[in-house]
C-alpha positions, 0 to 999 in steps of 0.5 A: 508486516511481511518481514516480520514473517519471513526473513527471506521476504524483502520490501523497497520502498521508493518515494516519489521526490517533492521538492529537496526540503521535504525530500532531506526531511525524509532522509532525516527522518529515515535516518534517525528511524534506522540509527535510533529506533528499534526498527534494526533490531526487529529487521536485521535483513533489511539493507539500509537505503533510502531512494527517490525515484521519479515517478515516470522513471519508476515502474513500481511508482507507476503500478501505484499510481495505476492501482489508485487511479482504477481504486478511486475511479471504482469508488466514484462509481465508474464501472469499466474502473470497478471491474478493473479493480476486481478482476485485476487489482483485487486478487493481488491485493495483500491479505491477513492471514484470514483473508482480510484485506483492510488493514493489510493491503488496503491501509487508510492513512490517517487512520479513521474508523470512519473511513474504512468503514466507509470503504467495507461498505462501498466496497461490498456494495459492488463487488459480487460476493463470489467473486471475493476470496478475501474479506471486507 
């Protein structure tokens, strides 16, 4: 969504190997997206790559696993992780252009209404309405 506001915005992805049949079963599948789909045609600034990265050898893999492990933490209910969250995740956390935050930086995959409806509701349970500048 944000290279498709700006072509001088850039997005990598790395992906956390799993073993070399998945792994090629990813190449494959990114291949055949970035020789055959529209995706090209639509980001003609995105240099084609694809790269594996060993999670303790990848600082964005590790921020990632952060930002969930204090996420999940929060949900369960520990309030060291809650706070955490609001005050250092939260802020930085992507935005729609209304200040939305579902659907944008925090994405349930797969997509459930019922899940995300689960995370408004527990979400908005604890954080403190001031301390939100963005949406449920």
């Amino acid at each position: 969504m944000e290279l498709q506001a700006d072509e001088s915005n850039l997005a990598v992805l790395f992906l956390d190997p799993v073993n070399k049949r998945v792994d090629d079963l990813l190449r494959q599948a990114y291949h055949r997206i970035y020789s055959e789909g529209d995706y090209i045609l639509r980001y003609r600034h995105v240099k084609d790559s694809i790269s594996f990265e060993v999670s303790h050898h990848s600082c964005g893999i590790q921020l990632a696993d952060y930002s969930v492990g204090v996420f999940t933490s929060a949900l369960r209910g520990n309030n060291t992780a809650r706070e955490l969250f609001e005050t250092k995740i939260l802020p930085f956390v992507r935005t729609g252009r209304a200040g939305q935050v579902f659907g944008f930086g925090i994405i349930e995959v797969p997509k459930r209404p019922s899940n995300r409806e689960y995370l408004r509701k527990r979400l908005a349970s604890w954080l403190r309405a001031e301390s939100l500048s963005v949406r449920m």
